[in-house]
C-alpha positions in Angstrom: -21.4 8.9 -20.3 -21.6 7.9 -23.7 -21.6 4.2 -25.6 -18.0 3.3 -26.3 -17.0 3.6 -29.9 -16.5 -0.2 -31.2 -12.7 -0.2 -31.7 -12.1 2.4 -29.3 -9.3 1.5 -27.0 -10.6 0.7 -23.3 -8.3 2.8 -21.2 -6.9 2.0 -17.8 -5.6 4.7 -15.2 -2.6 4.2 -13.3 -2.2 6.7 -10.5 1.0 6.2 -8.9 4.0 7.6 -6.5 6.7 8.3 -9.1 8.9 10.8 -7.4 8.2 10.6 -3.6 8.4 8.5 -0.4 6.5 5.8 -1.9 8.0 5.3 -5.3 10.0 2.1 -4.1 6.9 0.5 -3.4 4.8 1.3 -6.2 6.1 4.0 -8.9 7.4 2.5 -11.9 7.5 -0.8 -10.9 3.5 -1.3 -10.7 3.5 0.1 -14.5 5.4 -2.6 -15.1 3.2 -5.1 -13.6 -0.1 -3.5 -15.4 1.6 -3.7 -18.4 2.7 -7.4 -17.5 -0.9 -8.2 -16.9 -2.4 -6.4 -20.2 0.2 -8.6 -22.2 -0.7 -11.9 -20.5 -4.4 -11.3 -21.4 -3.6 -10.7 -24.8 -4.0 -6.9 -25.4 -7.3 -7.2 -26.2 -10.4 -6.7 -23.9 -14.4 -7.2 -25.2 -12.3 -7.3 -28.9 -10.8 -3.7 -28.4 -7.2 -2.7 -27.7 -6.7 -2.1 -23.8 -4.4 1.1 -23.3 -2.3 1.8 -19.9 -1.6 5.2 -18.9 -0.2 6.8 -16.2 0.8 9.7 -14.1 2.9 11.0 -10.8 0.4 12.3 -8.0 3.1 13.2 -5.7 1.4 12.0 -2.9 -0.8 15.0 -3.1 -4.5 14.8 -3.5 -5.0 18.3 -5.1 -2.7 16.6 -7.9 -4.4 13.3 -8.1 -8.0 15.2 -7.9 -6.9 17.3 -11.4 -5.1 14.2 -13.0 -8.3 11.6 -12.4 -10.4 14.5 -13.6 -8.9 15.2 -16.7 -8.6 11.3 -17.5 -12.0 10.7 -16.6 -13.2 13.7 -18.9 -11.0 13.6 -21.6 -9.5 9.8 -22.2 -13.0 8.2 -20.8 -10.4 6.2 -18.2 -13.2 2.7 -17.2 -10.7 1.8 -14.0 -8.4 4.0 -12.0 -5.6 1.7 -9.9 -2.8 1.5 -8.1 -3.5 5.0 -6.1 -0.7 4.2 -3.5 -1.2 7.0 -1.1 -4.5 6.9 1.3 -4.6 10.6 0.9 -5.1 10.1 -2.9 -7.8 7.7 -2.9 -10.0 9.2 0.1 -10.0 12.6 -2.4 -10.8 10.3 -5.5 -13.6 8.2 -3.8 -16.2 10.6 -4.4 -15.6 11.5 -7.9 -15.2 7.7 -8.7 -18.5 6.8 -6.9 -20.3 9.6 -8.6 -19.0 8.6 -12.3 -19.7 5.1 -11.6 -16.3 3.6 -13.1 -14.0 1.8 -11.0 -11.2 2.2 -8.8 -8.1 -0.4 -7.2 -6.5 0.4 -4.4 -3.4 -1.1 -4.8 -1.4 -0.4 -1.8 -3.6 2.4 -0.5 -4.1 1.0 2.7 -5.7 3.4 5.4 -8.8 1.2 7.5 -11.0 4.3 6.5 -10.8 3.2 2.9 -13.0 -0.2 3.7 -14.7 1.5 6.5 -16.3 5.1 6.1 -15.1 5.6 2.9 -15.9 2.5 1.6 -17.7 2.7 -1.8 -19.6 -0.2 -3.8 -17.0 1.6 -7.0 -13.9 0.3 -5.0 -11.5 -2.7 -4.3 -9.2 -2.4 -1.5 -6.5 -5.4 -3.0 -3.7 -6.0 -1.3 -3.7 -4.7 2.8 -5.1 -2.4 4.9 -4.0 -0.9 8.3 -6.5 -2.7 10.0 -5.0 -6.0 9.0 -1.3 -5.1 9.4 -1.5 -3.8 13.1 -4.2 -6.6 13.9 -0.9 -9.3 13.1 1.5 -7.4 14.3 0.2 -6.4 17.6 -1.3 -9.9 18.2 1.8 -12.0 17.3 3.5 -10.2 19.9 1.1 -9.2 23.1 -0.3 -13.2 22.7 4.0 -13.9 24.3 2.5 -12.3 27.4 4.1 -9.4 30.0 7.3 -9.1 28.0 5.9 -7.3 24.9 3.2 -5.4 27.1 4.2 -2.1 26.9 4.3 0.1 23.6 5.6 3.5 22.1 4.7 3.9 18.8 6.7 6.6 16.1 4.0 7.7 13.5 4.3 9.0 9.9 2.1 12.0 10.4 -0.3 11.5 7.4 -3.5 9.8 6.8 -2.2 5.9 6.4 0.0 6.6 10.0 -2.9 8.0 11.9 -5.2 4.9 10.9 -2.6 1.6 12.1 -1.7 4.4 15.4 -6.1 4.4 16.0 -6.3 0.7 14.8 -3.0 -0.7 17.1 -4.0 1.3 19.9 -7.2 -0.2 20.3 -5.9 -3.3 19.5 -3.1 -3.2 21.8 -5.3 -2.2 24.6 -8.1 -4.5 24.3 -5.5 -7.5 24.6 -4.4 -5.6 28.2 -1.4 -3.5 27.1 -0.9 0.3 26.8 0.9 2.8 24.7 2.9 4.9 26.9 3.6 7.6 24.8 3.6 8.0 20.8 5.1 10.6 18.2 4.8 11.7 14.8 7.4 12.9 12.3 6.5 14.2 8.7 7.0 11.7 5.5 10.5 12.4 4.4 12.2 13.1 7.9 16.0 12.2 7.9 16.6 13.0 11.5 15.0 10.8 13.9 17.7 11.0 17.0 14.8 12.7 19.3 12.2 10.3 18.4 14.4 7.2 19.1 15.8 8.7 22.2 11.8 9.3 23.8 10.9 5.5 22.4 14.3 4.6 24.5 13.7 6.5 27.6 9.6 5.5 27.7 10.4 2.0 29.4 8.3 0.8 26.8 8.6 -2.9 25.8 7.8 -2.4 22.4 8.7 0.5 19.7 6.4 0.3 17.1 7.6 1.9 13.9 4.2 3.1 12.3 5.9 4.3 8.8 6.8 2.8 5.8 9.5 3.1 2.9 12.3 5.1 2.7 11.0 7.1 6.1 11.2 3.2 7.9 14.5 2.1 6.4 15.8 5.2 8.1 14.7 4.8 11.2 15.7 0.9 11.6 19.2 2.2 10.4 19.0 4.8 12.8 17.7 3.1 15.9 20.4 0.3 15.7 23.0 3.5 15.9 21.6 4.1 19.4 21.0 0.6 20.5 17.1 0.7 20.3 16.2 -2.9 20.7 19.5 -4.6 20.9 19.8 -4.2 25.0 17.4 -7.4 25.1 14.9 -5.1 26.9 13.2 -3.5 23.9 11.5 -5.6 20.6 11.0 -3.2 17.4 8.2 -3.5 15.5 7.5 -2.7 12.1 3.9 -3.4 10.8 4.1 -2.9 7.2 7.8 -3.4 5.8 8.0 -4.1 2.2 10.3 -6.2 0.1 11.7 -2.5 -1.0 12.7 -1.6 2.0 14.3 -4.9 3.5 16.9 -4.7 0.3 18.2 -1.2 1.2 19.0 -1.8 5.2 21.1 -5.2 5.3 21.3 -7.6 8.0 23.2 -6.3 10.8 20.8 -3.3 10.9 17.4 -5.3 10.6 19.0 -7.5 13.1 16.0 -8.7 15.6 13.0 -6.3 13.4 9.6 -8.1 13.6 7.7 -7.4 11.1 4.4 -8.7 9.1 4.1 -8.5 5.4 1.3 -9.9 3.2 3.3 -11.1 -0.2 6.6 -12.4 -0.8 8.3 -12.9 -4.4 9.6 -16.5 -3.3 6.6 -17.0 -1.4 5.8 -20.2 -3.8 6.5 -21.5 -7.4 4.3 -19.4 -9.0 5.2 -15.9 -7.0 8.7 -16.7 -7.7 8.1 -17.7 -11.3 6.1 -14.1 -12.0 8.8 -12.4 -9.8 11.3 -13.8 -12.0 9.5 -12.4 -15.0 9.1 -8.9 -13.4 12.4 -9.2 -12.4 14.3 -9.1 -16.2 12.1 -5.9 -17.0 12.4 -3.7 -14.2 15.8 -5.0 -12.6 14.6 -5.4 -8.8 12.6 -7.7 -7.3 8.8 -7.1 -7.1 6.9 -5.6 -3.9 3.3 -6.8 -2.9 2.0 -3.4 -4.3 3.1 -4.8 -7.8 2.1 -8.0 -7.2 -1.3 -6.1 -6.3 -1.4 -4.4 -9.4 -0.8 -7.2 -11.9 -3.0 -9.9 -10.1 -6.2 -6.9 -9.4 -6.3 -6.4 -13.0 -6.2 -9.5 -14.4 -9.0 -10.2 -11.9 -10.6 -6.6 -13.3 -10.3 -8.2 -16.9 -12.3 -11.6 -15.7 -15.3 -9.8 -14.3 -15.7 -7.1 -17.7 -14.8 -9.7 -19.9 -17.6 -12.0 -18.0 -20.6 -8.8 -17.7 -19.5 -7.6 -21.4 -19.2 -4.0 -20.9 -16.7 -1.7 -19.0 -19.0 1.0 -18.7 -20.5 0.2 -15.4 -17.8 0.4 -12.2 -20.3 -0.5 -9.7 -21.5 -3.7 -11.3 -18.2 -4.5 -12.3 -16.6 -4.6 -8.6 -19.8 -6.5 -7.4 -18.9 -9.3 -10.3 -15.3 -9.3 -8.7 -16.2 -9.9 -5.4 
């Protein structure tokens, strides 16, 4: 790398679902939120304009490996964040550690990201699958026999095979079992078969291990065939967003339990901010944009306090 021009702009990298499955959750809205957070600090970082920019990935890693290249090459990028898909950041987390800048996962939230992945040139921010099955599975085997007994419907990409590995164990270690588990691709709009196994399993509990417009789908879906409203079967949802809760209304969320880690009415000051997002982008905020504006303010803090945003390594050790 080379010094940074005095007066060059210092340019942040916001890699994003814009078009796909997880654009509700992130997208748009967590470019509103960065900018939110640029303006609040006053523009300015270390006396030089700070400059957002921003790109679809598609939920592809191919894509994001070319986009983070080219912005790492050519716009000297100090801080990539956001990322949103797990697939995305485990296919950035090399080329971030070896250019030593810095990289947020926003809502990326596969376990593998803070375990064998994990890089001293990374922040996982808001939740990871770990932490979401760990909750959900607790809350519900700690009410004894009656939620014992599990089948589990998986979104068949990275983020769905780490909470189906971390609430399996988790699940079994407490005494109960899975007795059978599926996966359907992101983007499936069919799920008749996959509700009809969960049905027919005897399970106790149907865990819906998928997020977005995929789980909004299903919840519609399974209250269609009666999945958890015979007083037999609880559904389960580990990681249901603020995005998704808006889109299924109350007779079909009727009985979910669910764990989330942010709310925008959660206090005064999350309802104030939400408020504030709220008149820009027209919906209410989701925890991945609450994610983005509150992990780079904190980014801000630490360069601000080392003086240089050349160094990613030492500036995640000065966040933590």
């Amino acid at each position: 790398g080379s010094p940074a021009v005095a007066g060059e702009a210092i340019k942040i990298g916001l890699l994003t679902d814009m078009s796909s499955v997880l654009s509700s959750a992130s997208g748009q809205g967590s470019v509103t939120a960065a900018e939110m957070a640029i303006e609040d600090y006053g523009g300015e970082l270390l006396g030089r304009k700070i400059e957002l920019i921003s790109a679809d990935h598609q939920n592809k890693g191919d894509i994001g490996s070319s986009i983070a290249r080219k912005w790492l090459y050519e716009e000297d990028v100090k801080l990539f964040m956001d990322i949103t898909s797990s697939v995305v950041a485990l296919a950035l987390r090399e080329l971030v550690q070896e250019s030593n800048i810095s990289m947020i996962y926003g809502s990326a939230s596969s376990a593998e990201l803070t375990n064998k992945a994990c890089s001293p040139n990374t922040v996982a921010w808001s939740h990871d699958s770990y932490q979401l099955a760990r909750v959900t599975s607790d809350a519900l085997l700690n009410e004894g026999d009656s939620h014992k007994d599990w089948f589990l419907i998986v979104q068949d990409w990275a983020f769905g095979h780490s909470i189906q590995t971390e609430m399996t164990r988790f699940i079994e270690e407490a005494g109960g079992s899975v007795v059978g588990a599926v996966r359907h691709s992101p983007g499936t709009s069919d799920y008749a078969s996959f509700l009809l196994q969960a049905q027919s399993s005897g399970a106790d509990v149907v865990g819906l291990l998928t997020t977005v417009a995929d789980l909004s789908n299903i919840i519609k879906q399974a209250a269609e065939f009666g999945v958890g409203r015979d007083g037999v079967q609880s559904v389960a949802a580990p990681v249901m967003l603020w995005s998704d809760a808006t889109g299924l209304g109350t007779e079909a969320a009727q009985g979910l339990l669910f764990s989330t880690v942010w709310y925008w009415d959660l206090n005064p000051e999350a309802s104030a901010w939400s408020q504030r997002f709220f008149e820009r982008a027209g919906v209410m905020p989701t925890e991945a944009h609450a994610a983005a504006y509150s992990s780079l303010m904190h980014w801000f803090k630490a360069v601000e306090s080392l003086g240089s945003a050349d160094d990613g390594e030492e500036i995640v050790a000065k966040m933590k």
